[in-house]
ROLO-274984 format. One record per residue (C-alpha): y, x negated, z negated; residue number from 1. Coordinates in steps of 0.1 Angstrom, whole numbers, plus 5000, padded with zeros to 4 digits. Example, Ala and Ser with C-alpha at 12.3 -4.5 7.8 and 13.67 -1.06 7.14 Angstrom:
py=4955, px=4877, pz=4922, k=1
py=4989, px=4863, pz=4929, k=2
***
This chain:
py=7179, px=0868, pz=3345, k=1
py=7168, px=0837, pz=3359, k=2
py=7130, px=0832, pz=3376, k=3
py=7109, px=0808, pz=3352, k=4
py=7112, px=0776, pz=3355, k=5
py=7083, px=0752, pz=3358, k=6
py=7066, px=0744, pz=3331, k=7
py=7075, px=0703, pz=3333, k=8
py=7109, px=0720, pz=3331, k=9
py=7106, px=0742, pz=3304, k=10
py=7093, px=0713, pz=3286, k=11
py=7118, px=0686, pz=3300, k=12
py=7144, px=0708, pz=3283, k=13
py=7130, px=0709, pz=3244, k=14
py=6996, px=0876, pz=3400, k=15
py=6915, px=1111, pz=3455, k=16
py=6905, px=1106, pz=3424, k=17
py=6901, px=1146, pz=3412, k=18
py=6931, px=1163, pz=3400, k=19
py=6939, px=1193, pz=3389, k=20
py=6915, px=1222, pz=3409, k=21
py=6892, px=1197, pz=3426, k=22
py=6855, px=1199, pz=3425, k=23
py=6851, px=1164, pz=3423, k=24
py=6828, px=1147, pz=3387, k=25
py=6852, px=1139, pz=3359, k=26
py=6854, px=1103, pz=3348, k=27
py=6840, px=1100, pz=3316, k=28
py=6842, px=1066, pz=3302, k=29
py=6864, px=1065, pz=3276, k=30
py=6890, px=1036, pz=3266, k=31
py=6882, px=1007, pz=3248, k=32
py=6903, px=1010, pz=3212, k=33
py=6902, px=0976, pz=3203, k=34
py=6889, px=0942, pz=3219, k=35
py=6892, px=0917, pz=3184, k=36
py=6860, px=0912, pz=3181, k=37
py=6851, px=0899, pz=3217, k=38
py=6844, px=0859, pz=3217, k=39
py=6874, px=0836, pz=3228, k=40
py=6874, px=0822, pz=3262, k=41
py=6876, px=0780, pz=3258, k=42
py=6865, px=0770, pz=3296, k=43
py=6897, px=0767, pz=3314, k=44
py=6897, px=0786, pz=3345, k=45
py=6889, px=0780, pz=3378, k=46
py=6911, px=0779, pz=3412, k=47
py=6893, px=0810, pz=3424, k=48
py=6898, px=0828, pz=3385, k=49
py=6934, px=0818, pz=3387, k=50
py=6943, px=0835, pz=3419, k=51
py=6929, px=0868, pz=3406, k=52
py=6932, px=0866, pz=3367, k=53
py=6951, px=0899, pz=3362, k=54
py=6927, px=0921, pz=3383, k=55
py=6901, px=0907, pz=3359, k=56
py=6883, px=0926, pz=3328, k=57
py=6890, px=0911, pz=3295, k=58
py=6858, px=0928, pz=3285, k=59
py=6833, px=0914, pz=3310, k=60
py=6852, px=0882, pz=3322, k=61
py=6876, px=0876, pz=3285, k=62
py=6903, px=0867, pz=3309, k=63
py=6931, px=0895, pz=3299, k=64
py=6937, px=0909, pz=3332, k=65
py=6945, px=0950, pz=3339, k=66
py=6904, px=0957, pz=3350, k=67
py=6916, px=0961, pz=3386, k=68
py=6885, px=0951, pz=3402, k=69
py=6864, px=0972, pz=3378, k=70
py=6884, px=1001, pz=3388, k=71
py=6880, px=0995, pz=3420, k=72
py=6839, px=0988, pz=3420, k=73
py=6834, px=1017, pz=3397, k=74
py=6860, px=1047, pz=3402, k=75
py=6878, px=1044, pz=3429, k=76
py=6856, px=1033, pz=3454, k=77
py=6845, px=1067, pz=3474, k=78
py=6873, px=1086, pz=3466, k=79
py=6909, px=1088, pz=3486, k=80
py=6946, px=1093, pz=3473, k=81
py=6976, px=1101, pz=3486, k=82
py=7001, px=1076, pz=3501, k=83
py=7033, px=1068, pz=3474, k=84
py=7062, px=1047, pz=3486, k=85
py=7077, px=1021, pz=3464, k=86
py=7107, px=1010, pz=3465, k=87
py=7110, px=0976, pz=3453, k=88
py=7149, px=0964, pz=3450, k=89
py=7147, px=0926, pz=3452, k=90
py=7158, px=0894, pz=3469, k=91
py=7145, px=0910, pz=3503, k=92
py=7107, px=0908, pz=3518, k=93
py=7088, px=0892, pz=3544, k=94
py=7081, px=0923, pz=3564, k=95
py=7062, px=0908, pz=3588, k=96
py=7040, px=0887, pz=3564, k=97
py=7008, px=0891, pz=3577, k=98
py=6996, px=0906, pz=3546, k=99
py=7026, px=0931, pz=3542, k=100
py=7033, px=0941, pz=3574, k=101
py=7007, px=0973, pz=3576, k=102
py=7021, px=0982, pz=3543, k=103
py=7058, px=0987, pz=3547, k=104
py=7077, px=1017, pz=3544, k=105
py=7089, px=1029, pz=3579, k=106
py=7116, px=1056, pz=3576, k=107
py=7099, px=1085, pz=3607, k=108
py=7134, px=1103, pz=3606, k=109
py=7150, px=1072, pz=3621, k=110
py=7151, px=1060, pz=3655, k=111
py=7155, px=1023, pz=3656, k=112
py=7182, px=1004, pz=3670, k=113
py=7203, px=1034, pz=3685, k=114
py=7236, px=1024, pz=3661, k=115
py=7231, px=1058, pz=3646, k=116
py=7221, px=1076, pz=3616, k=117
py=7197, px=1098, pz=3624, k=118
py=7185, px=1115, pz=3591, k=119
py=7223, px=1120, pz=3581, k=120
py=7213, px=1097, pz=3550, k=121
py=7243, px=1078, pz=3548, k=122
py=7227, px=1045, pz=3561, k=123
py=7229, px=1034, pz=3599, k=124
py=7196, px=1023, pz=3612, k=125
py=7174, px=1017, pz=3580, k=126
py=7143, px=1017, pz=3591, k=127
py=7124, px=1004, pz=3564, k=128
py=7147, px=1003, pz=3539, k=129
py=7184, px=0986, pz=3534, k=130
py=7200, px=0956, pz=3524, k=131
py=7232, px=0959, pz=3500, k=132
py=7238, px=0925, pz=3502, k=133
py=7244, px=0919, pz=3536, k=134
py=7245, px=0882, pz=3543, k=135
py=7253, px=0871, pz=3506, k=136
py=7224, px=0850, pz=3488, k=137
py=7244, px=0832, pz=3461, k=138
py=7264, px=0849, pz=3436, k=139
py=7275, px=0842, pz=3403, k=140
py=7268, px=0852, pz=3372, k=141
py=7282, px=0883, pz=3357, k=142
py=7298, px=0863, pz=3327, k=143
py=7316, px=0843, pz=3357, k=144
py=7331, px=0876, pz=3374, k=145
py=7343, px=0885, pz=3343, k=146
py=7361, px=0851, pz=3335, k=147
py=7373, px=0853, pz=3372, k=148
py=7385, px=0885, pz=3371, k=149
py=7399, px=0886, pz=3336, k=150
py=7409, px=0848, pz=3329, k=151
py=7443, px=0855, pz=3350, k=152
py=7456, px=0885, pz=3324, k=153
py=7437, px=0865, pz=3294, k=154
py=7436, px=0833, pz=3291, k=155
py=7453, px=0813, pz=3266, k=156
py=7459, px=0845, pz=3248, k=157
py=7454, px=0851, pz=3210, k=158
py=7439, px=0879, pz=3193, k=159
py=7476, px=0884, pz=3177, k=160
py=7492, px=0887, pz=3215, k=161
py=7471, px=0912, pz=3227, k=162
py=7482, px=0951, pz=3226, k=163
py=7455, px=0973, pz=3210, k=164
py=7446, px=0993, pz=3245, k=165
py=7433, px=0960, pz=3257, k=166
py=7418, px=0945, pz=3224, k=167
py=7382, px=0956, pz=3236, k=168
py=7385, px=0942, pz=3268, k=169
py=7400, px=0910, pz=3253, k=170
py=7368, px=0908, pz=3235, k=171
py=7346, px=0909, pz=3261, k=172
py=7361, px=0881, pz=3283, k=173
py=7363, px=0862, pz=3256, k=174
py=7327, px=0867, pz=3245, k=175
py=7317, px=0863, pz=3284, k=176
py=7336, px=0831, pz=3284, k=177
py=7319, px=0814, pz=3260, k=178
py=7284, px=0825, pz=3278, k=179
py=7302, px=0806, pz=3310, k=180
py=7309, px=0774, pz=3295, k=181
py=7280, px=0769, pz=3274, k=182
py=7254, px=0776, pz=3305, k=183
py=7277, px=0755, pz=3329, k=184
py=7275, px=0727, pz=3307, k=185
py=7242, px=0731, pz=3301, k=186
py=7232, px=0730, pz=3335, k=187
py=7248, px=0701, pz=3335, k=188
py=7232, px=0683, pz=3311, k=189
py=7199, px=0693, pz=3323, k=190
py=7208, px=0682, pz=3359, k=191
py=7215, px=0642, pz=3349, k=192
py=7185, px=0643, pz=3320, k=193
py=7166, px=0651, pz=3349, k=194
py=7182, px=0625, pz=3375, k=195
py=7179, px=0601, pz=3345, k=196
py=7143, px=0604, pz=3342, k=197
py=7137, px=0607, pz=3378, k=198
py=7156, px=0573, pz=3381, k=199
py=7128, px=0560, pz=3355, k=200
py=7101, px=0574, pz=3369, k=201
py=7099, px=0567, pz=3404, k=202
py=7100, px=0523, pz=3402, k=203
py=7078, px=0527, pz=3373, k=204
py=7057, px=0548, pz=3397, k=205
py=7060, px=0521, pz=3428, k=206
py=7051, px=0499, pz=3405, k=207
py=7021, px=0515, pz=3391, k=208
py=7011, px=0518, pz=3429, k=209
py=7010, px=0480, pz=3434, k=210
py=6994, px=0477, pz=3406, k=211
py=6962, px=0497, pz=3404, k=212
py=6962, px=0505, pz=3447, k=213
py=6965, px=0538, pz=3446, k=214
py=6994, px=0570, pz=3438, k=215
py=6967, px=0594, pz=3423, k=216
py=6959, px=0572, pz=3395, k=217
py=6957, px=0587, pz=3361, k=218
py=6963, px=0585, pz=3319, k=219
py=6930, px=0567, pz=3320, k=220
py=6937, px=0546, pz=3345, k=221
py=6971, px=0533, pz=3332, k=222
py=6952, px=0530, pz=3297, k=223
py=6928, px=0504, pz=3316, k=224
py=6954, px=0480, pz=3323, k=225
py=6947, px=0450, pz=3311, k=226
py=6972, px=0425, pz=3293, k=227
py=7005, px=0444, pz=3305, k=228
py=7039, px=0428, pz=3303, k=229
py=7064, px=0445, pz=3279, k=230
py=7084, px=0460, pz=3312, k=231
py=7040, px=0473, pz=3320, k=232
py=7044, px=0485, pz=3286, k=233
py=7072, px=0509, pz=3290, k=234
py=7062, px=0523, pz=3321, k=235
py=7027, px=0527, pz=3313, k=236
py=7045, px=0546, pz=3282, k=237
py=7066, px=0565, pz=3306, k=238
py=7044, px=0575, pz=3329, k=239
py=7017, px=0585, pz=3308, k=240
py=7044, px=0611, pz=3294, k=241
py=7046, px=0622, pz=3324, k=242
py=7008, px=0632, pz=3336, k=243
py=7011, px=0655, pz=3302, k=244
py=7030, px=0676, pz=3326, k=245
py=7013, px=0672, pz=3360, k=246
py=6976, px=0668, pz=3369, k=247
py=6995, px=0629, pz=3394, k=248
py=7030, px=0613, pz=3387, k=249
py=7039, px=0625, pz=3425, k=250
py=7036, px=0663, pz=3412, k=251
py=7057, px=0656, pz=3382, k=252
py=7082, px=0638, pz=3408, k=253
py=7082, px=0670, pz=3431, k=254
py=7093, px=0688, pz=3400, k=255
py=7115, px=0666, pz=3384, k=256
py=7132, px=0666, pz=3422, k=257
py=7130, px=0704, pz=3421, k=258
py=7145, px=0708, pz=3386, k=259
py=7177, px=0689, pz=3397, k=260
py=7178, px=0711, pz=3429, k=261
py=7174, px=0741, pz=3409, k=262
py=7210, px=0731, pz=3387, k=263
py=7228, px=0720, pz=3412, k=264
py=7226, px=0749, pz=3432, k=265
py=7234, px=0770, pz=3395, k=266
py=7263, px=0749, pz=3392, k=267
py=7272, px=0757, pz=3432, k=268
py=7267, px=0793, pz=3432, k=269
py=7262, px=0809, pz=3395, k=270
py=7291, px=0790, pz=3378, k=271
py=7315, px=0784, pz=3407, k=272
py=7348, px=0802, pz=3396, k=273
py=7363, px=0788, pz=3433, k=274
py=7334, px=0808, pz=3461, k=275
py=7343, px=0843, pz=3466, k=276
py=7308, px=0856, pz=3478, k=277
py=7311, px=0892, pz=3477, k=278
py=7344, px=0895, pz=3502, k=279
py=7321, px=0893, pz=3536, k=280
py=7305, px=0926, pz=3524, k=281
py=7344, px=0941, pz=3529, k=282
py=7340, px=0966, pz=3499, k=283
py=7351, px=0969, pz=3468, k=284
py=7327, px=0960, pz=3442, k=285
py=7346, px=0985, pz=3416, k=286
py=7345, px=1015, pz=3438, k=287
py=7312, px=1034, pz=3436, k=288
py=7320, px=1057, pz=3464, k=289
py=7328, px=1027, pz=3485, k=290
py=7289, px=1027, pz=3507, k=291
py=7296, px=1017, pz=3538, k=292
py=7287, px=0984, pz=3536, k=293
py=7256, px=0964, pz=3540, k=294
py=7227, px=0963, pz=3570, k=295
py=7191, px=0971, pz=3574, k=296
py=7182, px=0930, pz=3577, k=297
py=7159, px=0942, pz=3546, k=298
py=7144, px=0906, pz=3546, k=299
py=7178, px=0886, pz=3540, k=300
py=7198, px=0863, pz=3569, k=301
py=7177, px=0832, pz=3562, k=302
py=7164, px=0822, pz=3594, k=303
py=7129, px=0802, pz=3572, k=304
py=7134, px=0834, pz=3545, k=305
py=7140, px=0817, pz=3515, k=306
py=7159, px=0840, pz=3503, k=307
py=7130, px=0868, pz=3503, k=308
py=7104, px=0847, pz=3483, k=309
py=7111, px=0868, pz=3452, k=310
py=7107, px=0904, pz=3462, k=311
py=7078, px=0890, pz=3489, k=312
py=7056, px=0878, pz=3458, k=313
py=7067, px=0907, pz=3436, k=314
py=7057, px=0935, pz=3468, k=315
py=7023, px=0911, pz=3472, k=316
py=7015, px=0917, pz=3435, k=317
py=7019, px=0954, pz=3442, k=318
py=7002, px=0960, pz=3476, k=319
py=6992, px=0929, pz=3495, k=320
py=6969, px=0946, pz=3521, k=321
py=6937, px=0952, pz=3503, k=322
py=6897, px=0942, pz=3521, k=323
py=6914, px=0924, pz=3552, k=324
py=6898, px=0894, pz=3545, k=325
py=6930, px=0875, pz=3544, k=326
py=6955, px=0864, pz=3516, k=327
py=6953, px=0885, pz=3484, k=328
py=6946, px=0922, pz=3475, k=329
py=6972, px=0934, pz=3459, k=330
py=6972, px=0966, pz=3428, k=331
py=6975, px=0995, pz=3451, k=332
py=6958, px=1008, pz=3480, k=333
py=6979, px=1038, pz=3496, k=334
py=7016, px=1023, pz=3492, k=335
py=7042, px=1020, pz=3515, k=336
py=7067, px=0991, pz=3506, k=337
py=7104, px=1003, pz=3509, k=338
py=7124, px=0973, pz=3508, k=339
py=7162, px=0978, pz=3493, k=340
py=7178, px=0938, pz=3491, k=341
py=7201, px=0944, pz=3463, k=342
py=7196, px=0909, pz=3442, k=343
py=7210, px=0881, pz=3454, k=344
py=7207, px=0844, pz=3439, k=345
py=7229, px=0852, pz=3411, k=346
py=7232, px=0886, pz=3391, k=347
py=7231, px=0915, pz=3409, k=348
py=7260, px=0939, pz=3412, k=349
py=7260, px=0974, pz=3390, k=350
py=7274, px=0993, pz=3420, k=351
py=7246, px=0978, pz=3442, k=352
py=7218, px=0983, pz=3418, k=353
py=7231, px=1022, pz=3412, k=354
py=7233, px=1028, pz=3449, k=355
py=7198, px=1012, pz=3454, k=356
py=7180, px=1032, pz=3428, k=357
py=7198, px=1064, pz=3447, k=358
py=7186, px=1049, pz=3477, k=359
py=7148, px=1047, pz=3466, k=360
py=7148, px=1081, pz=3453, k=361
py=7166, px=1105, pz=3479, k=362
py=7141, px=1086, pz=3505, k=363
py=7109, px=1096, pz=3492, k=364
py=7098, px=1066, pz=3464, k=365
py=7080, px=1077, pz=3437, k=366
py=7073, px=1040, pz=3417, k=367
py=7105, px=1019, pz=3418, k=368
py=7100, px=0981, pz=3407, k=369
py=7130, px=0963, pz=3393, k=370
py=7122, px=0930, pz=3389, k=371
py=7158, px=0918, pz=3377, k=372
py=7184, px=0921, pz=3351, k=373
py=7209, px=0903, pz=3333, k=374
py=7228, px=0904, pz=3302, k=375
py=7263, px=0917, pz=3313, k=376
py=7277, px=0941, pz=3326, k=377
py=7306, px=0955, pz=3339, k=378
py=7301, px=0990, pz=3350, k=379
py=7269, px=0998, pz=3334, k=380
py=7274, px=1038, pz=3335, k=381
py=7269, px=1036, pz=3371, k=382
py=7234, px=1023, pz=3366, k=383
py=7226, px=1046, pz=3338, k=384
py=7240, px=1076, pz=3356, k=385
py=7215, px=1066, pz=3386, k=386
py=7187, px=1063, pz=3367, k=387
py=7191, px=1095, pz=3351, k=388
py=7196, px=1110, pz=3393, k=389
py=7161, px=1088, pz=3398, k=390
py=7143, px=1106, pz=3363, k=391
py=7157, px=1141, pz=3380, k=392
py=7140, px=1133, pz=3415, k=393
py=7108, px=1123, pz=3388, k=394
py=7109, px=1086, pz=3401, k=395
py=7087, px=1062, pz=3377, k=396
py=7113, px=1033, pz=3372, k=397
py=7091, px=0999, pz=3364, k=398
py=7115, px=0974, pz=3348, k=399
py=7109, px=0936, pz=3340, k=400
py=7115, px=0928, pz=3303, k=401
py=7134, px=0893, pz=3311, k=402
py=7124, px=0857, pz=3310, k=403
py=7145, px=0843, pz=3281, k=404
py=7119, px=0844, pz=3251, k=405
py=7147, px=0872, pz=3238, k=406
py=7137, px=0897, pz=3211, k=407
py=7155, px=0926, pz=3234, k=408
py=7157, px=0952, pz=3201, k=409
py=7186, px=0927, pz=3190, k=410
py=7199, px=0920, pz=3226, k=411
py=7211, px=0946, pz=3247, k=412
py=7200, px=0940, pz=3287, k=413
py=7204, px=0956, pz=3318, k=414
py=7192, px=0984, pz=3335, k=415
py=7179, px=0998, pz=3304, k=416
py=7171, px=1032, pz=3292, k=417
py=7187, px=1030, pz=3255, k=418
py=7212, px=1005, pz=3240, k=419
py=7192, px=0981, pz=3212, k=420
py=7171, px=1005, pz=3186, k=421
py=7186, px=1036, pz=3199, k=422
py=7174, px=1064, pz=3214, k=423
py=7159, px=1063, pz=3249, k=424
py=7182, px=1087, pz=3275, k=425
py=7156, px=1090, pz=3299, k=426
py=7116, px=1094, pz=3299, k=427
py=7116, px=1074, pz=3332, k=428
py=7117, px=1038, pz=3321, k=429
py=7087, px=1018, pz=3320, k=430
py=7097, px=0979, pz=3303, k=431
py=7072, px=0951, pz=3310, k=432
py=7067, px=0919, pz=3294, k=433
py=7044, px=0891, pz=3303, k=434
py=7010, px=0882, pz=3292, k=435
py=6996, px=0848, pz=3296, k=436
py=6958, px=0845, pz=3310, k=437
py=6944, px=0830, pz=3275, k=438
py=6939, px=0855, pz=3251, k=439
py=6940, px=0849, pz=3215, k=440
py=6974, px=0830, pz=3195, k=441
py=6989, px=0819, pz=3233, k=442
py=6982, px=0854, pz=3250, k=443
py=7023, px=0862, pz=3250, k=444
py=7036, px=0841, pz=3277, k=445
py=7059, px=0818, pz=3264, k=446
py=7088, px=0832, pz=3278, k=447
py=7086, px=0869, pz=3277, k=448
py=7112, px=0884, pz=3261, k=449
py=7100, px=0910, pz=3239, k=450
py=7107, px=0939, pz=3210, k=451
py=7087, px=0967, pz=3196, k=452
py=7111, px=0992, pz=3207, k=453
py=7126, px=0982, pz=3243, k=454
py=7097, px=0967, pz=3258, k=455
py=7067, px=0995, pz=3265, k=456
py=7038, px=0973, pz=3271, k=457
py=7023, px=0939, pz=3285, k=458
py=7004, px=0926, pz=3314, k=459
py=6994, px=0895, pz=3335, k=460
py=7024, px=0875, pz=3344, k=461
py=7019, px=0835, pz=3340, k=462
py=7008, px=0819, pz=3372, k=463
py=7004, px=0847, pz=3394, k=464
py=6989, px=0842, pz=3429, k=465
py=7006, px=0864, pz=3456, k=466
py=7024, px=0864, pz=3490, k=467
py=7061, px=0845, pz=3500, k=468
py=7078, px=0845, pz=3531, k=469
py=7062, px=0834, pz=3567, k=470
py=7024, px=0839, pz=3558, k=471
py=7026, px=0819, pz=3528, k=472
py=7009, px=0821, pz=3494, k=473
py=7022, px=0806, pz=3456, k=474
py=7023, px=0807, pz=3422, k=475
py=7053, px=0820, pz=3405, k=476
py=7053, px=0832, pz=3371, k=477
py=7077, px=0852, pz=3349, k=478
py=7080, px=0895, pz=3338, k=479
py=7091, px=0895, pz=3371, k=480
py=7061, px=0891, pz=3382, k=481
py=7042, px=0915, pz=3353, k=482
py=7065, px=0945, pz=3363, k=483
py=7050, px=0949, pz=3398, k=484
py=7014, px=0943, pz=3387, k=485
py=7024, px=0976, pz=3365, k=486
py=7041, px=0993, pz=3391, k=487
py=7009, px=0988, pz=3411, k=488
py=6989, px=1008, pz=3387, k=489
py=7019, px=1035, pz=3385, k=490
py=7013, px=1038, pz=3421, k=491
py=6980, px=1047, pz=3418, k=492
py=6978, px=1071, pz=3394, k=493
py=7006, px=1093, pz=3412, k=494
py=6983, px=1081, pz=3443, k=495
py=6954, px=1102, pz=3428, k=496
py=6967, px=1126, pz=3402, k=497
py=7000, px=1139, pz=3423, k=498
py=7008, px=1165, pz=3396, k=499
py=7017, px=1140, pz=3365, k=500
py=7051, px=1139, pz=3360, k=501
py=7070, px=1101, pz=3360, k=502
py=7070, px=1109, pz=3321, k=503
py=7034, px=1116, pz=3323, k=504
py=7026, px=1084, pz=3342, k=505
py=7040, px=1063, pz=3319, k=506
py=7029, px=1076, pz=3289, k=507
py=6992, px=1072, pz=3300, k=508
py=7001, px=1034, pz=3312, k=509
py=7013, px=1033, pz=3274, k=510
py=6980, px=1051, pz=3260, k=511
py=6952, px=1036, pz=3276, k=512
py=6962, px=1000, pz=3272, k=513
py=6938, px=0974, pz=3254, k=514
py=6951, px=0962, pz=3222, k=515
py=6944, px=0938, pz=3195, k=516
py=6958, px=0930, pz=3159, k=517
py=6956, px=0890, pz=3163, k=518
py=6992, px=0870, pz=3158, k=519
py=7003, px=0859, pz=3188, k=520
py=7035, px=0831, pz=3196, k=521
py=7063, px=0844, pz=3210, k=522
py=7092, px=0824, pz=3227, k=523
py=7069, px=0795, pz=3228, k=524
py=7080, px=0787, pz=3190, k=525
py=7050, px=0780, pz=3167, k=526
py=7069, px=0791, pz=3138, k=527
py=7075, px=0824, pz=3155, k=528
py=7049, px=0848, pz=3154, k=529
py=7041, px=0885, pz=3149, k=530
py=7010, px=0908, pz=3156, k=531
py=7007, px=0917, pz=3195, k=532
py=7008, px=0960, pz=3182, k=533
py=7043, px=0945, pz=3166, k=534
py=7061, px=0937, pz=3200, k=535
py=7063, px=0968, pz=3220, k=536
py=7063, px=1003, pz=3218, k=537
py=7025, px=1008, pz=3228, k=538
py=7013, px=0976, pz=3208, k=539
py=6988, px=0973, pz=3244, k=540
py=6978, px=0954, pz=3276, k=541
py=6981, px=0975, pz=3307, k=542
py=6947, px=0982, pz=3319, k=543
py=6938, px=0998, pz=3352, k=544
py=6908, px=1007, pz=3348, k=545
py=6909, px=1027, pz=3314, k=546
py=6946, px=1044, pz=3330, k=547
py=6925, px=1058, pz=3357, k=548
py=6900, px=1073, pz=3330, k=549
py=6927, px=1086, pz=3305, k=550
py=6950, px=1101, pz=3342, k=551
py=6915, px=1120, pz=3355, k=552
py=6915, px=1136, pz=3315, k=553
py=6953, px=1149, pz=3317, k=554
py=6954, px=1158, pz=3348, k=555
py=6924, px=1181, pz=3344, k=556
py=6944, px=1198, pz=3313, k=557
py=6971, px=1209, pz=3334, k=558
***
């Protein structure tokens, strides 16, 4: 599941409450049914309403954020909760980002750098959390292992050659081949359209320079020149195009340059059948009780941490230190960050994802974010067998839905809790898809995947404002990006109502969402649209603020 593109080349190619026995008031606001009759925001936002969009109230602000800051102001702010860990099994994190570092997990039973394992958990050393991958950062994609791994028994077999005991898995290499080659080729093709039009671009640019005496010109600007020559002409055409996808030509050349960097390192890493990446680990990928591998480097072997952008931004969105007057404030107050590196640049490995979820939940994590997944996979029983341990240890398991536009009730992903339409085998599987920050037709983001019955709700997750690696702060976008915003609220329910249940957790998430019966577009097609209650299981936007409200009532019940 690969993180979103940017949007030139999306185009290009077409962010103690009382329980049970206290004395403390009951909250009682109730939830908002239904917001279709609130007016339609048409001022674009600003920088400050873009870096804090989904803590924002769609009520008071029409910006359809999860009421985080009204929850805040008005429920939470003179009462205290409970610390919950959250294990977030990512690319790695910047533990020492300045607005992470007081909110990382630290494992007490450990004594750091004796070469032992203290707490007899199986893991040497892991003090806040461990790193599956060891120094691997590229991988390829599961379709690729399975052409590797298969192509030497299969290829250039027929349907007619092949005994019935291996029928099935002829099918699936040959279904996992055809993946390969059309992605690899498409990569491809997107990597010279992009060197093409960078080629084109960047005279036309130089040009455009000497012409008007300046690099920051604009579409009004180029429309000003008077009498062009024909070869004006074209670029003037060209390069007009182009500020349709940047606000100056030298942002569109940054991502045109980063589009082609992006491919080639696909066609390096994802696609190459000739790198073996996973033999410095010195396991065996197919054994599952093969553990002894990996470090506690939780933050990845890059020396600049690259590598750790993703799960830094996706643990920002969750818990960036809140009121230190410095970087972002993220969901939750009272979490602790347990960092488990178990995605590399590439899909992820079942046995590392099932021994990460085990991970999380025999060390204390309550919320678990999986920002990740893919559509392959070769041992998938080893996932779903952990997630089952993680429902039994009553871990809340919050899952990104995938970036591909997909309606997931006709395509199966993984980790998952049911196959397609079918039932769900576990109560502990929380889905996410991605909203966008305008609400009305456009308030799906354009590349959520989606599906009324294997995605459970939505919530902010198009430009999203958080931390990456060495004190840093970006945008990055995608459900990777929604799933922690929702884990964040998880957090803080089981924060101040301890005694619900994962189950119970997630059905409130599901229950006290904001909803509304307008079409939206989904996969960015025009022609494609349903009602928002149509495309998940709740029909609702995740909102804070009213899951707080509908937590204090259930948790007084039991």
């Amino acid at each position: 599941m690969n993180i979103l593109k940017t949007s030139f080349m999306a185009a290009a190619s077409a962010v103690v409450l009382a329980g049970c026995g206290s004395s403390s008031a009951p909250i009682v606001s109730t939830p908002i049914e239904n917001i279709d009759t609130l007016p339609l925001k048409t001022a674009p936002l600003n920088d400050e309403q873009y870096k804090k969009w989904g803590a924002a109230d769609l009520i008071n602000d029409t910006i359809p954020g999860m009421s985080v800051d009204k929850a805040y102001a008005e429920i939470l702010s003179k009462r205290k909760g409970k610390t919950v860990i959250v294990g977030v099994i990512d690319s790695g994190v910047d533990i020492e980002h300045e607005d992470l570092k007081n909110v990382i997990w630290t494992n007490r039973e450990e004594i750091a750098g004796n070469g032992k394992d203290d707490d007899n958990n199986g893991y040497v050393d892991d003090i806040h959390g461990w790193n599956f991958l060891g120094d691997i950062v590229g991988e390829n994609m599961e379709y690729a292992r399975i052409v590797k791994k298969l192509g030497p028994k299969f290829e250039g077999k027929t349907n007619a050659s092949i005994s019935a005991a291996d029928r099935e898995s002829f099918a699936f290499y040959k279904k996992a081949k055809a993946e390969y080659e059309k992605e690899k080729q498409d990569a491809v093709a997107n990597k010279t359209r992009y060197e093409q039009i960078l080629s084109q671009v960047k005279p036309a640019h130089e040009a455009m320079i000497k012409k008007l005496g300046k690099q920051d010109y604009t579409a009004k600007d180029l429309a000003g020149i008077a009498n062009p020559t024909a070869t004006e002409q074209q670029q003037i055409g060209m390069l007009t195009q182009m500020l349709s996808y940047g606000d100056a030509v030298p942002e569109v050349v940054e991502q045109l340059e980063g589009g082609i960097e992006y491919f080639d390192g696909r066609l390096d890493t994802h696609f190459n059948l000739e790198k073996d990446f996973r033999s410095v680990l010195g396991d065996n990928p197919d054994d599952i009780t093969d553990t002894d591998y990996g470090n506690n480097d939780v933050d990845g072997p890059d020396p600049k941490k690259e590598d750790a952008k993703h799960g830094t931004h996706v643990s920002g969105i969750i818990a960036g230190e809140r009121n230190n007057e410095i970087g972002i404030d993220g969901v939750a107050k009272n979490v602790e960050i347990m960092v488990i590196r178990a995605v590399p640049d590439g899909d992820e490995y079942d046995k590392d994802i099932a021994l990460a979820f085990r991970y999380a939940a025999d060390n204390g994590a309550k919320v678990i974010n999986t920002s990740f997944g893919k559509y392959y996979s070769t041992h998938p029983e080893w996932v779903r067998e952990a997630i089952e341990y993680a429902a039994s240890k009553d871990v809340l398991i919050v899952n990104a839905a995938g970036n591909e536009g997909l309606n997931l009730d006709e395509t199966e992903v993984y980790p998952n809790d049911q196959t397609k339409t079918g039932a769900e085998y576990v109560d502990n599987v929380l889905t996410v898809g991605a909203l966008n920050f305008k609400y009305g037709s456009e308030l799906v983001a354009n590349f959520s995947n989606y599906g009324k019955t294997n995605v459970d709700v939505f919530a902010p997750g198009v430009k999203i404002w958080a931390t990456t690696p060495l004190d840093t702060y970006e945008y990055l976008q995608g459900t990777s990006m929604a799933a922690p915003a929702v884990a964040g609220v998880a957090a803080m329910i089981r924060s101040y109502y301890p005694n619900l249940s994962a189950k119970e957790v997630k059905q409130v998430i599901m229950d006290s969402g904001l909803t509304t019966k307008s079409p939206v577009i989904l996969g960015g097609e025009e022609s494609n649209t349903d009602n928002f209650g149509n495309i998940s299981t709740s029909g609702k936007m995740v909102n804070m603020y009213n899951a707080l409200i509908m937590a204090d009532k259930r948790s007084r019940l039991k």
